[in-house]
C-alpha positions in Angstrom: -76.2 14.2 25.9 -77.3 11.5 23.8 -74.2 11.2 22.1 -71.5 11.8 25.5 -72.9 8.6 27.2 -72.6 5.6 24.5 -68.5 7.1 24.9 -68.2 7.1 28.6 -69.8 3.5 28.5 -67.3 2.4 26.1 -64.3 4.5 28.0 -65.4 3.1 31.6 -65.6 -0.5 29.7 -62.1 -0.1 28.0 -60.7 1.4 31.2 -62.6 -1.6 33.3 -60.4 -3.9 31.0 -57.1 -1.9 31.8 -57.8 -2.6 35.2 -58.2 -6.5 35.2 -54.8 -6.7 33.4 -52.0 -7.8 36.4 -50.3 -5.0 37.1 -46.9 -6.1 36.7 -45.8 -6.8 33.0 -43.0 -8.8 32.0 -40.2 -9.2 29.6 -37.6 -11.4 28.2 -36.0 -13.9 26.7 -36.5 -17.8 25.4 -33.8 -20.1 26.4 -33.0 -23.5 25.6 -31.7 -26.5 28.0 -28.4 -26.8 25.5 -25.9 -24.9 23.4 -25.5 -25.1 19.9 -23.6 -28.2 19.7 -26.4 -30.0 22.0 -24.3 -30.2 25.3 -26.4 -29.3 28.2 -26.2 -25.9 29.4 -25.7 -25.8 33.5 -26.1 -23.1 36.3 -23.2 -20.8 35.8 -24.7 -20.8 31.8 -28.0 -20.0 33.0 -26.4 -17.4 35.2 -24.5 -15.1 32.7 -27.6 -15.5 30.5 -29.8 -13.7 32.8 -27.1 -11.4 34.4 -26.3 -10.3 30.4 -30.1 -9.7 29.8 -30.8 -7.6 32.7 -28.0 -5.8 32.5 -28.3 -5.0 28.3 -26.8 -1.6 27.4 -30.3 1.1 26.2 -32.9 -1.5 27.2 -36.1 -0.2 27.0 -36.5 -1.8 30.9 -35.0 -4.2 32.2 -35.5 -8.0 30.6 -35.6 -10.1 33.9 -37.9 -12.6 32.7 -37.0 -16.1 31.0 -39.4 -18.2 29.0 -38.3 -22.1 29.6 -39.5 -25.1 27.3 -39.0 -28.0 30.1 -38.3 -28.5 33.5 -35.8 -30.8 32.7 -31.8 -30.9 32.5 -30.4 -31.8 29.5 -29.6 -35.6 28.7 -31.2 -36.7 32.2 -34.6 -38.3 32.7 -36.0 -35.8 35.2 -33.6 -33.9 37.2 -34.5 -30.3 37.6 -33.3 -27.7 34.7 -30.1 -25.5 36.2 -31.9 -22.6 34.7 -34.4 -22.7 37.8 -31.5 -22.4 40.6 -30.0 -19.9 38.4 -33.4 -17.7 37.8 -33.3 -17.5 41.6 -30.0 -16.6 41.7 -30.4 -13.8 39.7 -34.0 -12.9 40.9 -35.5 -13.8 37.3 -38.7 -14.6 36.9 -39.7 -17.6 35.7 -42.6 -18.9 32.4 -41.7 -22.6 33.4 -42.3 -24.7 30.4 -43.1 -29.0 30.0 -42.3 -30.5 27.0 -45.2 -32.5 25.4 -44.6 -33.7 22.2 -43.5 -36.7 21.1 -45.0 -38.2 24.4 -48.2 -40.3 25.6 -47.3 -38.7 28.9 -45.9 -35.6 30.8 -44.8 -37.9 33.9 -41.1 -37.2 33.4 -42.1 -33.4 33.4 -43.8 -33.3 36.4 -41.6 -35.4 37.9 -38.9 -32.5 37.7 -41.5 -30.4 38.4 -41.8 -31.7 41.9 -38.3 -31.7 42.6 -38.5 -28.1 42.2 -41.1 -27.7 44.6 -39.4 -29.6 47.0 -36.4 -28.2 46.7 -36.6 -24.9 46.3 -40.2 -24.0 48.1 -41.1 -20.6 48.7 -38.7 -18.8 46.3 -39.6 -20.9 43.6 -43.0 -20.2 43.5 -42.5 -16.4 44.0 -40.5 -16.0 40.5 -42.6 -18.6 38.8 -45.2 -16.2 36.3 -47.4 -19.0 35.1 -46.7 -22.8 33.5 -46.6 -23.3 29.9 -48.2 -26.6 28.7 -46.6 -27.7 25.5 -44.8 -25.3 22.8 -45.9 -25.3 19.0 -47.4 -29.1 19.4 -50.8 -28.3 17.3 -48.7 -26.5 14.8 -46.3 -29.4 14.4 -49.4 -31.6 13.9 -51.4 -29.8 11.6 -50.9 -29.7 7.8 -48.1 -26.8 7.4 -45.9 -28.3 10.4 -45.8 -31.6 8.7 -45.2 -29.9 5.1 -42.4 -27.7 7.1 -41.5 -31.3 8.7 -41.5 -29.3 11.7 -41.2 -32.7 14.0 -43.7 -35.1 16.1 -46.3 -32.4 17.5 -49.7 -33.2 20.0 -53.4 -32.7 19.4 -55.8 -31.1 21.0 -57.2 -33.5 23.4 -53.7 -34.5 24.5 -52.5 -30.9 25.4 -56.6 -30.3 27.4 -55.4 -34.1 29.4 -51.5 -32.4 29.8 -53.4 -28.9 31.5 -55.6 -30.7 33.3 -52.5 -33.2 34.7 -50.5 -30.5 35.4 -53.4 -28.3 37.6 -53.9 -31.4 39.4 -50.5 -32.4 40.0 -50.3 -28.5 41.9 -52.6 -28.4 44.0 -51.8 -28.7 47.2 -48.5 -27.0 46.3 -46.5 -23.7 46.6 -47.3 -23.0 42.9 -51.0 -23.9 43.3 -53.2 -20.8 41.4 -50.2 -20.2 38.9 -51.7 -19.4 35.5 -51.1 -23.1 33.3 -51.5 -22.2 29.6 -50.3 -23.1 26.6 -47.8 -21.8 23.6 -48.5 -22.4 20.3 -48.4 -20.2 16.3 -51.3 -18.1 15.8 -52.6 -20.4 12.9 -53.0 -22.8 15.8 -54.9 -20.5 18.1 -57.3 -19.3 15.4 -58.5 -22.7 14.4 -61.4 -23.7 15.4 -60.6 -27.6 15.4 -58.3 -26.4 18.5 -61.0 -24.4 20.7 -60.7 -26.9 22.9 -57.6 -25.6 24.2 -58.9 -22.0 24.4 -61.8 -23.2 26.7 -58.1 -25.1 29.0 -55.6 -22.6 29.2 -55.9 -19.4 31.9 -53.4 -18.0 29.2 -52.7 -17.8 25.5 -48.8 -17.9 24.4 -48.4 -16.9 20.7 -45.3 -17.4 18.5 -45.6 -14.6 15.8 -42.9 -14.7 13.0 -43.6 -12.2 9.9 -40.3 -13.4 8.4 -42.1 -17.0 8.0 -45.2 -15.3 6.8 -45.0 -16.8 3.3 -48.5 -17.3 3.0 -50.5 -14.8 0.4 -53.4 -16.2 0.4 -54.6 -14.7 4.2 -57.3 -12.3 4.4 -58.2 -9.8 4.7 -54.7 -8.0 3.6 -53.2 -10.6 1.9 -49.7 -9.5 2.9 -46.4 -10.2 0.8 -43.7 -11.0 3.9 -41.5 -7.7 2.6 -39.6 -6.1 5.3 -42.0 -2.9 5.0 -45.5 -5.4 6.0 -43.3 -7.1 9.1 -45.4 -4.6 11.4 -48.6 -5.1 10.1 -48.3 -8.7 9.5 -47.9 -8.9 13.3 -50.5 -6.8 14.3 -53.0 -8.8 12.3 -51.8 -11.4 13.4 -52.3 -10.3 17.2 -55.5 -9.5 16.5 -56.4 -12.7 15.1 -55.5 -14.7 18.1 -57.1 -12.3 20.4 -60.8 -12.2 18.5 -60.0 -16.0 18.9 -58.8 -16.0 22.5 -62.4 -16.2 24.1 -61.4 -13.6 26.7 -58.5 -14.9 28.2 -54.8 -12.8 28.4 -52.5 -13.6 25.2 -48.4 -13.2 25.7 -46.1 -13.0 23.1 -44.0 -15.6 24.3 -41.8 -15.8 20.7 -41.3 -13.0 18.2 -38.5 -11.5 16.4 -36.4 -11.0 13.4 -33.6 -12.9 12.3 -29.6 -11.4 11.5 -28.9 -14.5 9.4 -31.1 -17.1 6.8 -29.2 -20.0 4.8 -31.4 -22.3 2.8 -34.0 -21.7 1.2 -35.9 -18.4 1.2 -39.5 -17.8 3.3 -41.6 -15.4 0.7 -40.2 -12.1 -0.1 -38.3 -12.2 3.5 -34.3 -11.4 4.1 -32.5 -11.6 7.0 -30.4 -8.7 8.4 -29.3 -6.6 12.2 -30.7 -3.5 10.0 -34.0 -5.3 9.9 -33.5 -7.1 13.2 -33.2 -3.6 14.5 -36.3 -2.3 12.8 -38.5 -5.0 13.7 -37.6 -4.8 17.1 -38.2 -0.6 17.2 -41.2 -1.2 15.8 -42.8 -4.8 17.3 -41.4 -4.9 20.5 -40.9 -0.8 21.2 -44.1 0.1 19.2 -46.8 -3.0 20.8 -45.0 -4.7 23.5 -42.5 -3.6 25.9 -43.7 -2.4 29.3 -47.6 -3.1 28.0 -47.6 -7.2 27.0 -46.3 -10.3 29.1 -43.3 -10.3 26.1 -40.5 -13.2 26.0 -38.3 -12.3 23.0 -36.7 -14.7 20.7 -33.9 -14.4 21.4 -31.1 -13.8 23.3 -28.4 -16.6 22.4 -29.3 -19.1 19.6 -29.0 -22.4 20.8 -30.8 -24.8 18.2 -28.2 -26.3 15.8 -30.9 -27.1 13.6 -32.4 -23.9 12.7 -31.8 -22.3 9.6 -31.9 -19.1 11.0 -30.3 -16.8 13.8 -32.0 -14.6 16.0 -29.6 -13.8 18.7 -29.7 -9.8 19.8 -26.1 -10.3 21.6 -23.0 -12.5 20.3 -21.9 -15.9 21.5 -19.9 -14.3 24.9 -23.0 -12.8 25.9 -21.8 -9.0 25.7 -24.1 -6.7 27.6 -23.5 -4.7 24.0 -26.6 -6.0 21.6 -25.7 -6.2 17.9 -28.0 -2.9 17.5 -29.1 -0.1 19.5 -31.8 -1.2 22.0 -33.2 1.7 22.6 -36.4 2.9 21.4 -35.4 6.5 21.4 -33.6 5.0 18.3 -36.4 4.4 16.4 -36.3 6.8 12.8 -38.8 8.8 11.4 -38.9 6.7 8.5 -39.3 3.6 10.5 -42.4 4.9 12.4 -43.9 6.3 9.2 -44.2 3.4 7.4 -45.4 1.2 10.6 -48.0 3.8 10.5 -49.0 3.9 6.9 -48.3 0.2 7.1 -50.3 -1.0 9.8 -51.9 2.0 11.5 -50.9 3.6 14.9 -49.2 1.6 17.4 -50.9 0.6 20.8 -48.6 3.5 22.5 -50.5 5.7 19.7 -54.0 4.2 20.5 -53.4 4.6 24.0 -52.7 8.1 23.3 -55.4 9.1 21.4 -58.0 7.8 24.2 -56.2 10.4 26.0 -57.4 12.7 23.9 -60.6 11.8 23.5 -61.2 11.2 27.0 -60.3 14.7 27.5 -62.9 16.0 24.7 -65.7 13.6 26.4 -65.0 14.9 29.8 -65.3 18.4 28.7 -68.4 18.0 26.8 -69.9 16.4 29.8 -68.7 19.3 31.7 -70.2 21.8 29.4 -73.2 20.1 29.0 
């Protein structure tokens, strides 16, 4: 009897934490204020955007969810973002983003951000998830971002005044409660110089990239970025950020695999669909869909400046992804080598408590 307690208290404690998770999970896509050759996207863009991902041929659910990066229309000071009208158009649900960096102030952001509230009340606030404060500023401001010349990023203390701005400036409001967090890399969220934020944010948004995993030097598996370490390189560095996260919920708000690299090469990484495909099978079908808060990257490619294209689906927005979506398609060599790779997936884990709650259960009985 000694031995069946200890593992109901830890089954009742991991099904205690099951339980405090919200009980709706959500998934889908980044998307940018522009188009590849900077012009502002408006509503009807926003519109076949969302209709295209919800409506994406062997999706593993439907991806009704968009992540945002600002509130703000492109080339204006502070009008609201056409994605928002469109979002409730399409009943999309909304991770509402501000852009901090490269600012002393998020005025402009809030600004639009009232707007909304004004304008669009009720509805608004029902498809708004949570607020995003910032994306990737620590990483642009620590050492790699500026060796990667990643752009002008924010520190710490900036991004806790930004949070703290942006609950105040809600209250009072329709979206008053909303989760406001912040989205940054996992080297970000694991530093301790950045704890501050931790100790902010309600939630943690995490930008994982194996392909960009150059690094061999990171312990404790000191992974070469091969296509055959993608997997584990992402679960370690999940877990990372979530022994770092002090408690609070972590999102995968970017992740994915790109089709296409020019310029120079990241590690031992190579860009293909057959690996877009496979990390997708085994990341998002294997960890993610239907069990984390997941915002893909991406649908459409809209940053003329990267190197390297993610898009699942081609420039007209076909419901027809440049691979099969569906997990089903997942092959047996794919899962064996996640699993000699990087152990068993969460869908695996979860699966195995199964059993084991079964074999506790029945020991208790018998005893």
């Amino acid at each position: 009897m000694s031995f069946v307690l200890p593992s109901l208290f830890y089954l009742f404690a991991f099904l205690q934490t099951c339980n405090g998770q919200e009980s709706r999970i959500y998934q889908g896509f980044n998307s940018g204020n522009t188009l590849t050759d900077y012009t502002a996207k408006f509503e009807d863009d926003f519109v076949k955007e969302f209709t295209t991902m919800q409506n994406l041929q062997n999706a593993p659910g439907v991806f009704n969810s968009v992540r945002l990066y600002t509130n703000i229309q492109a080339h204006t000071t502070s009008d609201v973002l056409s994605a928002i009208p469109a979002a409730l158009k399409t009943n999309t649900s909304i991770l509402l983003g501000l852009w901090t960096s490269g600012s002393n102030n998020i005025t402009n952001e809030l600004d639009a951000l009232g707007k909304a509230i004004d304008e669009y009340g009720t509805d608004f606030a029902n498809a708004v998830v949570a607020i995003s404060v910032g994306s990737e500023d620590l990483y642009r401001l620590s050492d790699i971002g500026i060796r990667q010349n990643a752009g002008i990023g924010a520190g710490p203390d900036a991004i806790v005044r930004f949070i703290n701005e942006t609950r105040s400036f809600i209250e009072g409001t329709s979206l008053e409660g909303k989760p406001v967090g912040h989205v940054d890399t996992w080297r970000s969220w694991v530093n301790e110089s950045n704890s501050a934020v931790i100790e902010a944010v309600d939630f943690i948004g995490v930008d994982i990239y194996p392909f960009f995993e150059n690094d061999t030097t990171i312990a404790p598996n000191f992974y070469v970025n091969t296509f055959d370490n993608a997997v584990p390189i992402f679960r370690d560095r999940w877990e990372q950020v979530v022994n770092a996260s002090q408690g609070k919920d972590v999102w995968i708000t970017e992740t994915g695999w790109p089709f296409k690299s020019e310029g120079p090469a990241w590690g031992e990484s190579q860009a293909s669909v057959d690996f877009q495909a496979d990390y997708w099978r085994g990341v998002g079908c294997g960890d993610l869909f239907g069990r984390v808060n997941t915002w893909w990257y991406t649908l459409r490619d809209a940053n003329p400046e990267s190197k390297q294209k993610f898009a699942i689906t081609n420039e007209d927005l076909s419901t027809e992804a440049s691979f099969n979506l569906s997990c089903s398609a997942v092959s047996t060599g794919t899962q064996n080598a996640a699993r000699s790779a990087g152990g068993l997936s969460l869908r695996e884990r979860v699966q195995d408590i199964g059993r084991w709650t079964f074999a506790i259960l029945l020991g208790v009985a018998v005893l």
